[in-house]
N, C-alpha and C positions, 0 to 999 in steps of 0.2 A: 504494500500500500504506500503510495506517494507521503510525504509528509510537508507542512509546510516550508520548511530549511532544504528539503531533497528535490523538491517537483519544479519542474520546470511550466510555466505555462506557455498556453499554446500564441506561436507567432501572429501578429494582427495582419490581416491580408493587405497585401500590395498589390503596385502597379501591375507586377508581376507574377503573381501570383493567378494561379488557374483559374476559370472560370467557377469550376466548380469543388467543393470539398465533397468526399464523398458521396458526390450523386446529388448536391444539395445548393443551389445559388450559395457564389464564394460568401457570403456575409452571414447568413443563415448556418453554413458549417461550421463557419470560425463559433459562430454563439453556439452551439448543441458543443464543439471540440470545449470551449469555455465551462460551459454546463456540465460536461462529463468530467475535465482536470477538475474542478471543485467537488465535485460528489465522490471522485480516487481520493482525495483526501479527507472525508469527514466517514469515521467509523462508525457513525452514525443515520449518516445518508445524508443530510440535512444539506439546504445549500451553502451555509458556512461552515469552516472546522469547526462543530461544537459538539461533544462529545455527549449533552444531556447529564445531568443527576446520575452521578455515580456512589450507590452505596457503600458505604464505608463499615468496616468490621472493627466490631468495636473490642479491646482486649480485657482480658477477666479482669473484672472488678468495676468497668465502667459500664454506664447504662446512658440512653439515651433521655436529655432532659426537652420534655415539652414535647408536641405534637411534630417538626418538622424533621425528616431526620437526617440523619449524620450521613453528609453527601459530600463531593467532590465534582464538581466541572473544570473543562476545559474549554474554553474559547480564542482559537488562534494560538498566540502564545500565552493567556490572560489564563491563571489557574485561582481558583476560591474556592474557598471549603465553607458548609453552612451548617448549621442545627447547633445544639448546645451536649454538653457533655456532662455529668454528673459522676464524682467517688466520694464516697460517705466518707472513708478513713486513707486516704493521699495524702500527703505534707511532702514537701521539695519537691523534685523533677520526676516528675513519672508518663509514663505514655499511653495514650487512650487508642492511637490505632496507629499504620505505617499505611501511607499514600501508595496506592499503585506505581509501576513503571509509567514514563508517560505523564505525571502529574508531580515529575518529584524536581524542586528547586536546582538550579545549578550548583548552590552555594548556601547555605546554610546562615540563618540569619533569627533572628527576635524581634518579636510583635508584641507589644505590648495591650493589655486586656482590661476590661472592666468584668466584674462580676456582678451577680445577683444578692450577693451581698455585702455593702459598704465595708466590712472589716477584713475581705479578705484579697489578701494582694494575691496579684497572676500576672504569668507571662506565657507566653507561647513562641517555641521557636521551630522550625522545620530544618531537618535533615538531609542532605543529597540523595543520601539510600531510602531518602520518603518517614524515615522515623518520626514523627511527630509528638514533640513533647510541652507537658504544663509542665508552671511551677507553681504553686499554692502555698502562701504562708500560712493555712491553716485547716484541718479537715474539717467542714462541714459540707453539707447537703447543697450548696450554694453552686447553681447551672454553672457552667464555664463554657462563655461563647468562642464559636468557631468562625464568626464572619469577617473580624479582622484577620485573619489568613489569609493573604491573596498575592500573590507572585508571579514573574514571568519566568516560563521557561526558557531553554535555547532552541 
């Protein structure tokens, strides 16, 4: 499958160029050749790279807070994660799930967070190998949002 960094798109027709592309007036194949290089790159099908809500596996001990759930898209090179995340007994760095291939940062980096509960400090930082990890200065029941996660890939 093409990727957006590998795919080359298709030449814009010229002077030069044949009358016809596949059987199709030159202008009309160039668009359907357009149409087809965009849909080789979305694993999705969609007309843009957008990969759709991808469910995230959440690792023992964490559970998912509130009704949306713990997802992951991709759009072009645009990557964000949504839903909230809940551990009843966490304190310092621990890990709620690991990003797929394909969604994982170049370089590793920290997001700083708010919580559902004013007393409790959090950070969030991402991984290259997709590890995804909090820090919590405190264990309580208090959601730990995912929406500040959002990065570019290469």
């Amino acid at each position: 499958m093409a990727s957006p960094t590998t795919a080359a798109a298709p030449d814009a027709p010229s002077g030069s160029s044949p009358l016809s592309i596949n059987g199709l007036p030159r202008l009309v194949g160039w668009f359907v050749e357009i149409v087809n290089f965009i849909k080789a790159m979305s694993p999705s099908g969609a007309s843009a790279y957008d990969t759709g809500w991808v469910a995230l596996t959440l690792n023992s001990g964490w559970t998912q807070g509130g009704s949306t759930q713990v997802a992951v898209r991709r759009i072009g090179k645009d990557v964000r994660v949504r839903g909230h995340v809940v551990h009843t007994t966490a304190t310092g760095w621990t890990s709620p799930f690991t990003l797929p291939a394909g969604f994982r940062p170049p370089a590793g980096d920290t997001y700083p967070q708010n919580t559902s509960n004013a007393t409790l400090g959090l950070s969030m930082q991402a991984a290259p190998d997709g590890v995804v990890t909090l820090w919590a200065s405190a264990a309580t029941n208090a959601w730990r949002p995912l929406r500040g996660l959002r990065f570019e890939v290469d």
